[in-house]
Structures are given as C-alpha cells and as structure tokens.
ZAMARGU-4260 file (C-alpha; in steps of 0.2 Angstrom, whole numbers, plus 5000, padded with zeros to 4 digits):
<rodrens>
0) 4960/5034/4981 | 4970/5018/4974 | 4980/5022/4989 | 4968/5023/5001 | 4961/5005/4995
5) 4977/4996/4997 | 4979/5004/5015 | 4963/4997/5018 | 4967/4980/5012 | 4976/4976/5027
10) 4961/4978/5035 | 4951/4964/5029 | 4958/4952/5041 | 4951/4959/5056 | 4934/4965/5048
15) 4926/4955/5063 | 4933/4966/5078 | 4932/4981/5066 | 4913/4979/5062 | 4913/4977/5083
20) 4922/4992/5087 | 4912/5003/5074 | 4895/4995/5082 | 4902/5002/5098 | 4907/5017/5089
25) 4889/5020/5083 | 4880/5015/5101 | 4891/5027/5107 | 4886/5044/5095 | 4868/5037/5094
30) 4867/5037/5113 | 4874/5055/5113 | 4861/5061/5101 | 4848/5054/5111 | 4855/5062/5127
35) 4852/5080/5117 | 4834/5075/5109 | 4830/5072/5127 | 4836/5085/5135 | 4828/5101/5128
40) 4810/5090/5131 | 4817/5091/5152 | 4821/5109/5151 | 4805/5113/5143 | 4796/5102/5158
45) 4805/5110/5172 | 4803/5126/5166 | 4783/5123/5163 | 4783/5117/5182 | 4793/5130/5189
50) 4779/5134/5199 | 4775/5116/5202 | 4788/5111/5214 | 4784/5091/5216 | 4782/5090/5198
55) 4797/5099/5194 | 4809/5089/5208 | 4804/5073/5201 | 4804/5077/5182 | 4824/5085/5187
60) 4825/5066/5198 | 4821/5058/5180 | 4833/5068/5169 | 4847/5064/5183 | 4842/5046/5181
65) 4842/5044/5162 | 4860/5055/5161 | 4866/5041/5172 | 4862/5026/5162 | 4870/5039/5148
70) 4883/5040/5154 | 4887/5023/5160 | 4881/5018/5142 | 4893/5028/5134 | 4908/5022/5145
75) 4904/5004/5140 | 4904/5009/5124 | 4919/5020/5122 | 4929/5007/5129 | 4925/4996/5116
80) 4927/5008/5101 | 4945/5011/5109 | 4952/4994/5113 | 4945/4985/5097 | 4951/5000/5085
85) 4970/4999/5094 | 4967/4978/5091 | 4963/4982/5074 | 4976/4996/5069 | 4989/4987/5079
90) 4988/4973/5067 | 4987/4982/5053 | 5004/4988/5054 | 5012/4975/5061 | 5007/4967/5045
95) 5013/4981/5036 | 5028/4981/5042 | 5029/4963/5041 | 5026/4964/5021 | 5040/4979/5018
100) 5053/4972/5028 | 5050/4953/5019 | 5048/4965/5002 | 5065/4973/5007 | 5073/4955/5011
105) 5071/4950/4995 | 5076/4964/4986 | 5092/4963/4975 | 5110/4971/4980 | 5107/4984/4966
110) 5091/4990/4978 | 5102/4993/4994 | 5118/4999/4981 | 5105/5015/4977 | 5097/5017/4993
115) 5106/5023/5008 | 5102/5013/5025 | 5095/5029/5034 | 5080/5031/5022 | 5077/5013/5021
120) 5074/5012/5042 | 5066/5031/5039 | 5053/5020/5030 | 5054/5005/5042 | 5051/5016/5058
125) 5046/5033/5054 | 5033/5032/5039 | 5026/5016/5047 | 5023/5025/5063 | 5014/5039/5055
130) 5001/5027/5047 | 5001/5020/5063 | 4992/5035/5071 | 4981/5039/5057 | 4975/5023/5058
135) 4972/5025/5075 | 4964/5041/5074 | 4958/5041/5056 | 4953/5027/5044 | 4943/5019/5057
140) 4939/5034/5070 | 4930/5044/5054 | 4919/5030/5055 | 4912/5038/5072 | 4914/5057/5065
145) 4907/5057/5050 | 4891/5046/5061 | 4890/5057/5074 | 4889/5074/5061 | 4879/5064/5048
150) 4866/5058/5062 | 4865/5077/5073 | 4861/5087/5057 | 4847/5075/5052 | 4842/5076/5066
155) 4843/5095/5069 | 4835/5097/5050 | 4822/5085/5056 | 4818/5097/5071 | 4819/5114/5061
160) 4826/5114/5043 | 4826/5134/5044 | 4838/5134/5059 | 4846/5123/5055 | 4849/5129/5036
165) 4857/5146/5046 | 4869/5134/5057 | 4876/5126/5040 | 4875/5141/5026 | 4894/5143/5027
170) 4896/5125/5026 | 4900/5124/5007 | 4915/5139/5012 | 4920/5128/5028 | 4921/5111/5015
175) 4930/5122/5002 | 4943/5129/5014 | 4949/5108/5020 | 4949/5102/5005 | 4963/5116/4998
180) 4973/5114/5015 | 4971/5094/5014 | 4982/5096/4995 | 4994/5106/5004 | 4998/5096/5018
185) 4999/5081/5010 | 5013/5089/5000 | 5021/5098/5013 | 5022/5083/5023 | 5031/5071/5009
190) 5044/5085/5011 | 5045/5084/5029 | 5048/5064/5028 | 5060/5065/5014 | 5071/5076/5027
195) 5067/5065/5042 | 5076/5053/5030 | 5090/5063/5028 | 5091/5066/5046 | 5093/5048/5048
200) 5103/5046/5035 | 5116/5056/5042 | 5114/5047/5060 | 5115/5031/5053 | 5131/5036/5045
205) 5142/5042/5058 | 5136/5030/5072 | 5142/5016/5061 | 5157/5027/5057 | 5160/5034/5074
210) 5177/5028/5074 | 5183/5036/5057 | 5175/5052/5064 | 5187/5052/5079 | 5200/5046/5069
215) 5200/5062/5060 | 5193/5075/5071 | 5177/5076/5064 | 5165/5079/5077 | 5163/5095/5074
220) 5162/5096/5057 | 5148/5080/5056 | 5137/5092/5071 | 5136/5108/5059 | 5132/5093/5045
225) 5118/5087/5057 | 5112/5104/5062 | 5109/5111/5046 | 5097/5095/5040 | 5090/5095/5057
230) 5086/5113/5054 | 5079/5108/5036 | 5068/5094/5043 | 5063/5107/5059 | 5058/5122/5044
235) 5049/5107/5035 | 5038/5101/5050 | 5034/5117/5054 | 5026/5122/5038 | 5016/5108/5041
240) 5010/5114/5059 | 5009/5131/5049 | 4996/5123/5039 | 4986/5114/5050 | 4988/5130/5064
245) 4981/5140/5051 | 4964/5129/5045 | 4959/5125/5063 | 4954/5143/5068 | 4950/5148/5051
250) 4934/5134/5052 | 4931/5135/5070 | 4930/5154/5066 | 4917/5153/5052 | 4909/5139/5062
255) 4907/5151/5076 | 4899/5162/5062 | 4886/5153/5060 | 4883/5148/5078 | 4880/5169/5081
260) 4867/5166/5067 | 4858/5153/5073 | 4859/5161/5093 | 4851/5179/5085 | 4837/5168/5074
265) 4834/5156/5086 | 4832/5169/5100 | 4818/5178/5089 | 4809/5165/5086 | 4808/5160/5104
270) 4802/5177/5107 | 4789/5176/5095 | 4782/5158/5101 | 4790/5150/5087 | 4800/5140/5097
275) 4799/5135/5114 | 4814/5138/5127 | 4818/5119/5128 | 4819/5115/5109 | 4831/5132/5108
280) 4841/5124/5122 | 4841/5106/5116 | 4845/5114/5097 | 4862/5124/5101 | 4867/5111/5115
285) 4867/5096/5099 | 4873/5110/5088 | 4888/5113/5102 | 4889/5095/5103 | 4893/5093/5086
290) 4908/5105/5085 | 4918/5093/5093 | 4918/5079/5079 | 4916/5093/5067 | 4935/5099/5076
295) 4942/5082/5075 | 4937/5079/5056 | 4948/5095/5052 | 4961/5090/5062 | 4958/5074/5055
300) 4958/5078/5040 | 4978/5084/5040 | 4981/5068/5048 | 4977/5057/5036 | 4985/5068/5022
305) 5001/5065/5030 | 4998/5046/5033 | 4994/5045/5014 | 5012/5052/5011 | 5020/5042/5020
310) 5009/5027/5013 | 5015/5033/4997 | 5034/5031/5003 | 5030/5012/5010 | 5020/5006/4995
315) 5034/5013/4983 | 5046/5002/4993 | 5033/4987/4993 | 5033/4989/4973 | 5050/4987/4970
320) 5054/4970/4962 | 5070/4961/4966 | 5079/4961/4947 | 5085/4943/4951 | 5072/4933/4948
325) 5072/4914/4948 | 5063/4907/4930 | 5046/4897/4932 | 5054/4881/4930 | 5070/4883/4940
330) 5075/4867/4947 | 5082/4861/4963 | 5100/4854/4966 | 5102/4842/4981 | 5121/4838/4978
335) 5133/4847/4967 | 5154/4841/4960 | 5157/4861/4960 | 5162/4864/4942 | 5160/4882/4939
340) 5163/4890/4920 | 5162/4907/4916 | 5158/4910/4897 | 5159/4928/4889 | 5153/4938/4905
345) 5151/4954/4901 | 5144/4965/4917 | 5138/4983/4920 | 5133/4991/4937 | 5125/5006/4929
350) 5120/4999/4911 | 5134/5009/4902 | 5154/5008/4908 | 5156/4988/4909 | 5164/4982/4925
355) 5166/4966/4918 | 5171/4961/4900 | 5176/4946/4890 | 5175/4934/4905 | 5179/4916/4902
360) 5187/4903/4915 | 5183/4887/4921 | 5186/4880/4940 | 5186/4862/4941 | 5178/4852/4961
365) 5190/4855/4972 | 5201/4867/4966 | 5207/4884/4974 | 5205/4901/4962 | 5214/4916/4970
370) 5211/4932/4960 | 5224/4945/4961 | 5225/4962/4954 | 5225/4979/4959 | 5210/4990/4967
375) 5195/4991/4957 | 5199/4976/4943 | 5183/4966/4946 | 5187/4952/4957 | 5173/4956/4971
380) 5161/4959/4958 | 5166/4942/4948 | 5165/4932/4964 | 5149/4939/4966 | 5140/4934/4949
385) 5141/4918/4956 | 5128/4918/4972 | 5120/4927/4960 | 5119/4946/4969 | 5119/4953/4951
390) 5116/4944/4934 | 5129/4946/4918 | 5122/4956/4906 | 5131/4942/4893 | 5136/4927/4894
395) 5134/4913/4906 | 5140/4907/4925 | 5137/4885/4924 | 5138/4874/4940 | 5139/4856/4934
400) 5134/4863/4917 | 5118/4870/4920 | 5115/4890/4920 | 5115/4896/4935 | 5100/4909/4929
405) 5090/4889/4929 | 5093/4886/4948 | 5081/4888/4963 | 5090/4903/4973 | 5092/4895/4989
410) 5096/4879/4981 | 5112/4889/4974 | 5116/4897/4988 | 5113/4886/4998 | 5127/4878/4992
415) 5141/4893/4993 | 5149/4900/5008 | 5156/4916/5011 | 5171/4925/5021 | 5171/4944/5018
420) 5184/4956/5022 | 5172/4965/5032 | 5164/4952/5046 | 5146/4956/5049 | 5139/4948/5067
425) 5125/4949/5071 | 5117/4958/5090 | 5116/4942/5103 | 5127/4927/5108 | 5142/4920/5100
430) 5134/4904/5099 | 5117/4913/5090 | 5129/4921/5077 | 5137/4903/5074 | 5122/4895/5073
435) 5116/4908/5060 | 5126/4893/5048 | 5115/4879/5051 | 5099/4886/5065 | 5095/4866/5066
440) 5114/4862/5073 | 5115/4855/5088 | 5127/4863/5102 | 5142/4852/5099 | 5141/4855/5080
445) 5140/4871/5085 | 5160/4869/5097 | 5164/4857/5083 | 5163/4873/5071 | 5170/4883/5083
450) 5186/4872/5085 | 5190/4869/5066 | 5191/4889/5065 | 5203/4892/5080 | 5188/4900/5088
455) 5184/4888/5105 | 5198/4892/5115 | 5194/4911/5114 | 5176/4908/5117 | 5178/4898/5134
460) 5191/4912/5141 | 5177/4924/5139 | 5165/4925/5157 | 5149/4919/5147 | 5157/4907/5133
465) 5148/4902/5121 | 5133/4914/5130 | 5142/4928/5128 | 5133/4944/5121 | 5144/4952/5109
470) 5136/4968/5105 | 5132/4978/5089 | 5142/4972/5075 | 5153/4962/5086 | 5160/4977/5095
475) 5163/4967/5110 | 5176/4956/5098 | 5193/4961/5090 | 5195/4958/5073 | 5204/4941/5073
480) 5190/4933/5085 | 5176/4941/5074 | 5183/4935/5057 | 5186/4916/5066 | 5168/4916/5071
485) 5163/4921/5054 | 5174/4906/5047 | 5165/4894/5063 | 5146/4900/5055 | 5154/4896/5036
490) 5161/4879/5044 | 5143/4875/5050 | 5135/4880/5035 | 5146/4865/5026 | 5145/4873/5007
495) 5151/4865/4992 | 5159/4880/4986 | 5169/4894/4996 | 5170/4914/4994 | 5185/4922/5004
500) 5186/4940/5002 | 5201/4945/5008 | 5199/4936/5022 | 5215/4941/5032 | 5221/4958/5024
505) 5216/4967/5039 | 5223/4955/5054 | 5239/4955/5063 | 5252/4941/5060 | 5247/4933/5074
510) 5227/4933/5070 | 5230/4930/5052 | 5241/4914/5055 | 5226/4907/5068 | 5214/4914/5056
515) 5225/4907/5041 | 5225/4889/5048 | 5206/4890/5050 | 5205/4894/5033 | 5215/4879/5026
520) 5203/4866/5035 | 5190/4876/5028 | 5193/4874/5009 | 5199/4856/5010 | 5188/4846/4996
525) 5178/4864/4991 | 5178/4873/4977 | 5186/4890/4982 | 5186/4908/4978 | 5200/4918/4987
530) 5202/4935/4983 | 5222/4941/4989 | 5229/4953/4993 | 5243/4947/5002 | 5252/4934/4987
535) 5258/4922/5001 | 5242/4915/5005 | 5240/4910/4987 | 5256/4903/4981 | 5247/4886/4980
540) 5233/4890/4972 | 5228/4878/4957 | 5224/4892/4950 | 5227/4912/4952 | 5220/4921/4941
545) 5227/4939/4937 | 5213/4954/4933 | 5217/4972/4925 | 5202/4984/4921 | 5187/4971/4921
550) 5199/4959/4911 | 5206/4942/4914 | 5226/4945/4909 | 5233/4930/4916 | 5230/4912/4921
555) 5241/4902/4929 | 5249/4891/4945 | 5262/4903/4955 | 5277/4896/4946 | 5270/4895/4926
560) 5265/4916/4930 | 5283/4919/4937 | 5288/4910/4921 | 5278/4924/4911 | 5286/4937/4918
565) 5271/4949/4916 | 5259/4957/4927 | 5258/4945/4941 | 5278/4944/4942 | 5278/4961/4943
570) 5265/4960/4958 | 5275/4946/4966 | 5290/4955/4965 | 5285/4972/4973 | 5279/4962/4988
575) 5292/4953/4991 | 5306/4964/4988 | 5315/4955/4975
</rodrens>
C-alpha cells in the first residue's frame, strides 16, 4: 500500500486533467449503462407491437435514433478519457524518471562501485516503462472499471436482486482465485526484472568491451554467455505469461458458470410471467456488457502487480542516499592559494582491509606532487579523497586550512580539475565536449582552450571542425586527440588545483610529447597532482612522493630520493636501465 501511495504522489500535479479524464471516463460507463436500461424497454415495445406495424417502425426509428447520440456520446467521451489519461501518465513518468536519474546523479562513487551499469539503465529504461503502461492501463483506467462494474450490478440488483444474486454467487470464488494469482505475479515478475537486468548487464558489458572481445576471440564464448541469461530472463517471463494464461480462463470460466445460471433462471421465470422478454434481454445484454471490464480488471489486475515490482526496484534506487554529504553549515569558497594537507588518513573501501593508512603530507600553492609506486599502492584512491569521491575514515584533507568535509561540494570541486587515464567524451561535437568546462564560454574561449592543449590544429583538419560529431565515447577520435580535448575542457574549466591520472601512459611518443606540452601550460601556477608511470615526466616535480601498500615510504625531489637509494631509486633505475 505505502507503494502504491508514493506512485500516486506523482500524480498530484496533474489532478486537474485527471479529475477530467475520469469525468469523461464516467460519462462514458454511465452512458453505456443507460444504453442497456434502455434497450430491454425497446425490445419489450417492439415485441408488444409486433402486430402493430406503424407502432413498431417508429418505436425501432426511436431506438436507432437514441443508439446514435450513444454512440456519438460515447466517442466524445472515450477520446477524452484517452488523451487526458496518456497526458497524465506521460507526465507522471517523465517525472519519475526525472527524480531517479537526478537521485542517481547525486549518488556517491561507492553506489556505482556496487552496482553494475546494466541494472542501473535496466531500472532507467525497462522498470520505468513498465509503470509506464500500468499507468496507462491501470492506476487511472481502474477508475472506469471498477465504475462501470460497480454502477451495472446496482443496477442489475436494482432490477432483480434474485438474478442477479445467481449471476454473482461465485463471485466470492472468482475474487479469491485474483487475489492468490496477484501474490504470485507480483513475485514472479521481480524475478523476471532482476534477469532483464542481467541481460543488460551482459550487453552493456561487451558493447563497451567490444574491442577486448575481438581482441581475444571471444565472440563465441560471450554468445553462449548471452544465451544462457537470455534463456533465464525468457523461462522467467514465461512463468509470468503462465500465471496470467492460467487466471484468465480460469475466471472467465467460472464467470461463464454463472451466466448458464442466470440463462436457465431467467428463462423460467420468463416462462412463468415473471419476467417480461425485454427485461430478460436487457438483464443478460448488461450482464454481457459487464464481462468486458470485469476481463480487463483481471487482466489488470497482473498488470499492475508487475508495475509494483518494478516500482519497488525504482523507489529502492530513489532511497539510496549519497554517503558524501555536505554539513548544514558548509561554507562557500570563492578564491583558494591551493594548500592542501593530509593529516593521519586512514581509508577503507569495504570497512575492513584499509586501502589507505597513516597518510600525512602537505602540498604547498603551486607546487607539482607526482605519486609513484607500483599497481595497487593507493595513489588513485589518494587523489581521489580530495574532490571528495570518498571520505577518510580518519583523519583530515584541509585546503587553506579548513576541512574539506566543511566545504559546499561544488564549491570544492569547482575548484579541481581532472585528467584521467581513461578520457571519457561525451556523444555530440568536439566543441560540446570542450565546452562541458565552462557551458558559459564563449566560442573563442572555447579555440583558446583548444590551442593551449595542442588540440586546434587537429580540430580544423577534420571536415566539420569544431562541429564535428565524434561519436560514442569519442570513437570517431584516436587516443592522443581525445586526451588533448580532455586537457582543452580542463583548460576551460581554469581550476586551482589539477588531477592527472596518468595522463600519457597510454599514448605514442609522438602524442604524448603534444599531449606532454599541453600538460606543462596546463599546471603553470596550479596546485597539481600527477600520478606517473613513466618517471620522466616527473623528474621535476617539487615533490614525488613514493607509495607501497596504502603507505607513504618516500618523499622527496628526484635527486634527494636518488640520494636515498631506496624504493624510488630502485624504480628509476629499472626504467632507465642503469
């Protein structure tokens, strides 16, 4: 029921158009029932005048007549039930959808480290567009249903309560029967969309990965991975169609049931004169007309169990609280020198093995940090304490000597740029993925940006310049292009403080010296973070600090850790073969 209500919720908004389209929902039913009431009196007169031609031509001419303005009625009315229900559920999820992507923007790292990207659109795209049609055809068409059966048995007990309490004696059976069906559909289809997500789970995956898949030969092997959770989502669906194949004729047989009954009572008590033919007629034609709601609430009723599941999926998504959460009175910073201290860090993905211990260093304005060390030591997840992705467990990160933890988040990050490894471009134009720095730049802010990373040159060669559509993930793009657009948009953006994450390790000589070059005008006057690989991009670093196992070991400029001879010495000395 709680679940229900906060499906509901969303549609307060619209309660205008909804009160319209379920006015024109009831004008509609109550028309219909009026058609019925009337229609057994006509055949009662045409048969009574049977003999009486005139009177029975012009009493037919009436009833042909009055169906007319019905009917026309009822068209008028249908319209409007239909195009103000689709306005309404329309809205409904767009907003929906609205919230849970907004909810799933501003969720932490941890939240996407835990889910995989697959279930997340599965929820996004699949669960959304199941609500979607229950909506449609439920939460507001019930409205019409449960009107239309609710307003045809009064009136059929007003016009012969015995008849009518044959037509409806295995209604208690009929009830029963939905209701244990409803509990196992709305199970059965919670397990169908967990494998939907699977299923896109799996796509997600090897799209993005197409070329590792090739790379190794994999086709095959990722098809017989995709069959068999195809085949697991195809088994789950069709228990669900199992279910809901199994109550509709189990009803609409035990409905039949009773109209058999009312046919073999309703026939003696015509024959008796306890009924005229007429009310017979007009009685099991309303009866009849009834079936058809009656039909679409049991369909109906599987409907909307599975739209509760899948409401169940969205809301648990919308109640998941981003774990980096700015305090009540986090202030605002305009302008920042871009001291930085770390102070006793200790940090933990999963609450037990630490990933981080002991950390303690301080990064004057201005200065460039590279943090060397083997795979796995810490030095992306110390960086990244810093935008504040994830908080320490102990200690405390200070810019300017205030807590990070007491700073606005977009005021922080506003402040801090960053390179990664891994260039993510967005689908559209090179100038939309620049711009995606500052969205208020002008153009030529936009080539300026472009220029300083080595990027404008490139850009003008291609047939649309700036204009030019790169495709998904910057396909279009090789990988020294992408990552100098990267640095053009971290240019643009103009932070205080800079985040390289091995920028170059995965460029050619030739890109990484244009890419290198970008990178120098880029840290002039910033505080900078540069994660190496390669040592010779940070041999004149202000600082390089040297991690082992979560641990700072060494601190030092190039020549005082030579001096040392420890574990950067060793590092330098492997490269560079001496």
């Amino acid at each position: 029921m709680e679940l229900a209500k906060r499906v509901l919720k969303y549609l307060k908004p619209y309660k205008g158009r909804l009160v319209l389209g379920i006015i024109c929902m009831l004008l509609n039913a109550a028309v219909s029932i009026f058609f019925f009431e009337q229609f057994g009196r006509f055949m009662d007169s045409i048969i009574s005048s049977l003999y009486e031609h005139e009177a029975g031509m012009a009493d037919l001419n009436l009833l042909i007549v009055v169906m007319f303005f019905i009917f026309f009625s009822r068209a008028i009315f249908y319209y409007g039930q239909k195009y103000l229900t689709a306005y309404v559920s329309q809205n409904v999820v767009k907003d929906l959808r609205n919230d849970l992507y907004y909810n799933l923007q501003n969720l932490s790292l941890d939240f996407y480290a835990e889910h995989k990207t697959g279930r997340i659109m599965s929820r996004v795209t699949n669960d959304v567009g199941i609500l979607e049609g229950a909506i449609v055809s439920g939460a507001i068409g019930i409205f019409s249903y449960i009107f239309q059966v609710v307003g045809g048995v009064g009136k059929l007990f007003y016009d012969n309560w015995r008849l009518s309490a044959f037509a409806f004696i295995l209604f208690p059976l009929i009830a029963y029967i939905i209701d244990y069906f409803n509990r196992r559909i709305r199970k059965v289809s919670k397990r169908a969309q967990v494998k939907i997500a699977d299923v896109s789970d799996i796509l997600q995956e090897t799209i993005s990965g197409v070329r590792v898949v090739k790379s190794f030969q994999r086709e095959d092997y990722e098809y017989q991975r995709f069959e068999e959770l195809n085949y697991s989502n195809f088994r789950a669906n069709m228990k669900h169609s199992q279910l809901k194949a199994v109550l509709s004729p189990v009803t609409e047989f035990l409905a039949e049931i009773s109209f058999v009954v009312v046919l073999w009572y309703g026939g003696r008590q015509v024959m008796i004169g306890h009924m005229s033919p007429g009310e017979l007629t007009g009685f099991f034609t309303l009866l009849l007309y009834l079936t058809t709601p009656l039909r679409k609430l049991t369909k109906l009723s599987g409907t909307i169990q599975r739209a509760l599941a899948a409401a169940e999926r969205i809301f648990e998504f919308m109640d998941f609280e981003p774990t980096i959460k700015e305090h009540k009175d986090a202030q605002k910073i305009e302008q920042i020198e871009g001291t930085i201290e770390f102070e006793d860090i200790n940090f933990s993905y999963d609450g037990d093995e630490l990933a981080l211990e002991g950390i303690n260093l301080k990064v004057e304005p201005g200065q460039m940090v590279a943090l060397v060390g083997p795979s796995g030591a810490g030095k992306s997840t110390l960086v990244n304490l810093v935008p504040r992705f994830y908080d320490p467990e102990a200690g405390q990160i200070k810019l300017d000597g205030i807590d990070i933890k007491n700073l606005k988040l977009d005021s922080l990050r506003d402040k801090i740029g960053i390179v990664p490894q891994e260039t993510v471009l967005f689908g559209g134009t090179i100038k939309e993925n620049i711009l995606y720095g500052d969205l208020e730049a002008s153009e030529q802010e936009v080539i300026k940006a472009a220029q300083a990373a080595n990027a404008h040159k490139f850009i003008l060669e291609l047939a649309e310049g700036y204009e030019t559509e790169i495709g998904e993930r910057g396909s279009g793009l090789s990988g020294g292009q992408k990552q100098r657009i990267a640095i053009a948009r971290a240019i643009l953006k103009d932070p205080q403080i800079l985040i390289l994450d091995e920028a170059t390790s995965a460029l050619d000589t030739e890109s990484e010296a244009l890419v290198q070059e970008a990178l120098d005008r880029l840290m002039q006057e910033r505080t900078t973070f540069v994660i190496a690989h390669r040592l010779s991009t940070i041999l004149d670093a202000d600082q390089i600090v040297v991690m082992e196992e979560g641990r700072i070991v060494e601190v030092g400029t190039h020549q005082q850790l030579l001096e040392e001879d420890g574990v950067y010495r060793n590092l330098y000395e492997v490269q560079f073969n001496k």
